[in-house]
C-alpha positions as CSV (number, residue, x, y, z in Angstrom):
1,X,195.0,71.7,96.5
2,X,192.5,70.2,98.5
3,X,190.5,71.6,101.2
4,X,188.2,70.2,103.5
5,X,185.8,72.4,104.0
6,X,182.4,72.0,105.7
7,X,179.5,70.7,103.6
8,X,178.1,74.8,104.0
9,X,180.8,76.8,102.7
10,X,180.6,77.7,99.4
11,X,183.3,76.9,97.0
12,X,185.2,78.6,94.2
13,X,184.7,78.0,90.4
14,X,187.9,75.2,90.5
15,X,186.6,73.3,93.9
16,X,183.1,73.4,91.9
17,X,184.3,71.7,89.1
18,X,187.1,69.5,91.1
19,X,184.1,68.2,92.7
20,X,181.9,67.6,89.6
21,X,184.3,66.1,87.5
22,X,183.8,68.8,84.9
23,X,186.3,71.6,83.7
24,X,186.0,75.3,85.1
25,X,184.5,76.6,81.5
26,X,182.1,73.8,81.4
27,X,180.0,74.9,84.5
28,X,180.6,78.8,82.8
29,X,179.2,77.6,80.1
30,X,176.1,75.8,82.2
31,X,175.8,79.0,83.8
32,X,174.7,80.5,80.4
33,X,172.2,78.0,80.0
34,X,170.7,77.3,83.4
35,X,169.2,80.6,85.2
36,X,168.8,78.6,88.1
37,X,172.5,78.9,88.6
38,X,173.5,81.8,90.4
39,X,176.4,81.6,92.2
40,X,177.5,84.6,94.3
41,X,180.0,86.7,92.4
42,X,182.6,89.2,93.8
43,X,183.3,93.0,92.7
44,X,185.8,91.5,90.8
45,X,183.5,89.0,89.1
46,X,184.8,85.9,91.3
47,X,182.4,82.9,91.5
48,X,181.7,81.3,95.0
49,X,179.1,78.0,94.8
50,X,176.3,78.0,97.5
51,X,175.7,74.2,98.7
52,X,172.3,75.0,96.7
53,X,173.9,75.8,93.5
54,X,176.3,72.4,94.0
55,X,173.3,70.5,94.3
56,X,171.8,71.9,91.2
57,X,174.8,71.4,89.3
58,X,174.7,67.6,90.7
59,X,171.7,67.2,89.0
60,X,172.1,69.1,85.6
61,X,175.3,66.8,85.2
62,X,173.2,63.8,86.0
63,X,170.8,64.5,83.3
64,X,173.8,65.7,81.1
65,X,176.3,63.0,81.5
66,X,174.4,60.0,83.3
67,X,170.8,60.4,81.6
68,X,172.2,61.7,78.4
69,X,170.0,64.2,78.2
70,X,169.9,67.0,75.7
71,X,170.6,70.8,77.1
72,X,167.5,71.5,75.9
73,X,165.5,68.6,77.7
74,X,167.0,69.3,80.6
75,X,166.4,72.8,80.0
76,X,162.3,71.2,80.1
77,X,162.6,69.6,83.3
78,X,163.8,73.0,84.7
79,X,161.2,75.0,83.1
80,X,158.1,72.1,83.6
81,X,159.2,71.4,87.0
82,X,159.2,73.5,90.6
83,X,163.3,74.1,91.8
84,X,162.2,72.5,95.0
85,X,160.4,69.3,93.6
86,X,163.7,68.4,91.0
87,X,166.2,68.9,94.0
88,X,163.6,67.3,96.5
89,X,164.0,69.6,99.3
90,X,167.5,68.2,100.6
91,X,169.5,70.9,101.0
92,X,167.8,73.6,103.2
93,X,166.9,70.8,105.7
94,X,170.5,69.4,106.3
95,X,172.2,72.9,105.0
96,X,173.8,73.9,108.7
97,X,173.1,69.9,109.6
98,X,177.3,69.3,110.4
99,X,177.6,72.6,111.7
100,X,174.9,73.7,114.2
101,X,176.5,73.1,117.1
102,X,179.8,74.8,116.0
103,X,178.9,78.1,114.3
104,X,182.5,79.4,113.2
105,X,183.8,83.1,113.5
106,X,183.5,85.7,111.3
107,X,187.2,85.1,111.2
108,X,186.8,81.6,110.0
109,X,184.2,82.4,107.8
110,X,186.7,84.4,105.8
111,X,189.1,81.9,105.6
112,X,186.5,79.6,103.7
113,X,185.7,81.8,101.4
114,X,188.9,83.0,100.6
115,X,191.5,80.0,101.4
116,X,194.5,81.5,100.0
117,X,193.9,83.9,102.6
118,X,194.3,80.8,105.7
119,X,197.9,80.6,104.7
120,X,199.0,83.8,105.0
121,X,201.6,84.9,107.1
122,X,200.6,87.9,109.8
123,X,203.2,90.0,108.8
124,X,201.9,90.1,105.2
125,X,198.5,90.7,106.4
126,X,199.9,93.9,108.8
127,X,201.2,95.3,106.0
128,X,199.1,94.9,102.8
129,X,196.7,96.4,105.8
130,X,199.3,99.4,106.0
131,X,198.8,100.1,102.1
132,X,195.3,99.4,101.7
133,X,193.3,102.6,101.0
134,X,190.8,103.6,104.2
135,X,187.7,103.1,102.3
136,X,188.7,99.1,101.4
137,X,189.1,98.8,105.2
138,X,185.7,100.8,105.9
139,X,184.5,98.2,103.5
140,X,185.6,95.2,105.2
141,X,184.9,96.4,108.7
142,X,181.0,96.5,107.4
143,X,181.4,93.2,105.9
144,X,182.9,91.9,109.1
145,X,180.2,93.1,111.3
146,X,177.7,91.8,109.4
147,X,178.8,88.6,109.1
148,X,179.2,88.6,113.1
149,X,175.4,89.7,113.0
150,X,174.7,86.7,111.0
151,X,176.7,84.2,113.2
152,X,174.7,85.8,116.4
153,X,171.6,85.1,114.4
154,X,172.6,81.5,113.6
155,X,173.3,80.9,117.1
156,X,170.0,82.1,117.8
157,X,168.4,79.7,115.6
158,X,170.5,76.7,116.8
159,X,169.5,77.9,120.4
C-alpha cells in the first residue's frame, strides 16, 4: 500500500524498506550493526524511521550495495567520521522545508504515524474507545496535548 506521506513523517519498518529497496530484516539486521540507527520504537516494540534515520540508511546502503563496501568499512567511516560531516548537514536544514507553512493537527499527525488508523471508520473508533481501559485514554490524552504543544511551538518557529 502506498502512502504519500510528507518528506517529515516518519515511516514504519515496511515503508523503510519499500523505500530502500531492502527487505524488513535487512535494515533489523543494520540496526544491530549501526548505533547510529535509532528509530523511535513503540511500547510494543514498533519501529517508526525519522527523515534522519532514512537518510542514514541512504547512505549505509550506498556504501553497502553501490560502493561495495564491507560492514566493517563502513562501520570505519562511521566511527572515523562526525554523523553530520557523512550526511552533510541536509536533513535538519530542509527537515519541515515542504511543510512550514502548513503545520498539520495533532489529529493529522496521528494519522501519519499510524495509517491504518486514517481508514478507520468512526463508529469503530467510538467503540474500541468504549472498551478501552481509562488509563490507555489518560495516556493518549497526554500524548495528544503534547503533540498540540509541539505544533503551537512549530508555528512559533515558522512565525
Amino acid at each position: 500500500m502506498v502512502i504519500n506521506k510528507s518528506k517529515s513523517a516518519f515511516k514504519t519498518i515496511a515503508e523503510a524498506a519499500e523505500d530502500l529497496g531492502v527487505a524488513t530484516h535487512v535494515l533489523r539486521f543494520w540496526e544491530t550493526k549501526f548505533p547510529q540507527i535509532q528509530p523511535m520504537k513503540t511500547s510494543g516494540k514498533r519501529r517508526y524511521y525519522r527523515p534522519d534515520d532514512m537518510e542514514i540508511l541512504r547512505i549505509i546502503k550506498d556504501y553497502l550495495y553501490e560502493k561495495r563496501y564491507t560492514i566493517e568499512g563502513v562501520q570505519k567511516i562511521f566511527k572515523n567520521n562526525r554523523l553530520k560531516d557523512i550526511i552533510g548537514g541536509t536533513i535538519q536544514s530542509d527537515f519541515f522545508e515542504d511543510d512550514i507553512g502548513n503545520v498539520p493537527s495533532a489529529d493529522e499527525l496521528i494519522s501519519q504515524i499510524e495509517p491504518t488508523v486514517a481508514g478507520v471508520q468512526p463508529q469503530v473508533i467510538e467503540k474500541v474507545l468504549e472498551v478501552m481501559p481509562e488509563e490507555k485514554l489518560t495516556e493518549i490524552r497526554a500524548a495528544k496535548e503534547k503533540l498540540q504543544g509541539i505544533k503551537a511551538k512549530l508555528v512559533a518557529f515558522a512565525d
